[in-house]
N, C-alpha and C positions, 0 to 999 in steps of 0.2 A: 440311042443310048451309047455312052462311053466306056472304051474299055481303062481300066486303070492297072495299072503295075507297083504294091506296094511293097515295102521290106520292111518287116516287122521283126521287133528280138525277138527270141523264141519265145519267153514266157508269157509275151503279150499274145503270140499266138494260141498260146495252151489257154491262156483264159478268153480268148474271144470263144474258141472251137468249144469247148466246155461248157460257157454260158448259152451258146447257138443250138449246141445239142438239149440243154434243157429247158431251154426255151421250145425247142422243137421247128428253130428256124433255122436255114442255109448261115453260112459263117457271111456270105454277101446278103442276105438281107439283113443281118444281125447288124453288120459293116453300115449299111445304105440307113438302117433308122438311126443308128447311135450319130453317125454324120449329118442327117437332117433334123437333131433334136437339137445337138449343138448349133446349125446354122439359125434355127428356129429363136435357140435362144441368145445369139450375136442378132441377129436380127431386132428382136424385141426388148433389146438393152439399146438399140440406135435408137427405136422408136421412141421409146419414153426418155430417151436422154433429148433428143429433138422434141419433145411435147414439151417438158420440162422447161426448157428454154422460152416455150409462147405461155406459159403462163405468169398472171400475174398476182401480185402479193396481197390483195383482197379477195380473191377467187375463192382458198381453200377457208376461209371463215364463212362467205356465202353459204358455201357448200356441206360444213359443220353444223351451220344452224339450221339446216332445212333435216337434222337426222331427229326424228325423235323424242325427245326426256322421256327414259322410264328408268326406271333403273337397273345395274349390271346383272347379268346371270352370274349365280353362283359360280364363283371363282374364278371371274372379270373383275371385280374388285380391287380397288386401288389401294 
């Protein structure tokens, strides 16, 4: 494990320690999830921007017509 050295404004301090206390978690694990949700979700915007790229322009009508006909639930409606 690494140690880190961060400098925060104050006010971002007041709201991490606040949220962490009602949370009922350390201001470092509060720190360590909100960092691995963000990498989590850089991550998963590479992924699908690289998927995106191998797919091709007859795929997602394949794909459309294998869903179903019934019709929309209430307040699916076009």
């Amino acid at each position: 494990m690494s140690a880190l050295n961060l400098r925060l404004p104050d006010s971002i301090h007041r709201h991490i320690k606040e949220i962490a206390a009602s949370d009922g978690v350390s201001i470092n694990t509060f720190i360590t999830t909100a960092v691995s949700e963000k990498i989590s979700a850089l991550k998963t915007e590479d992924y699908l921007r690289e998927r995106g790229k191998r797919a091709k322009k007859g795929d997602l009508g394949k794909i459309l017509n294998r869903v179903p006909k019934r019709k929309p639930m209430p307040g699916d409606e076009i």
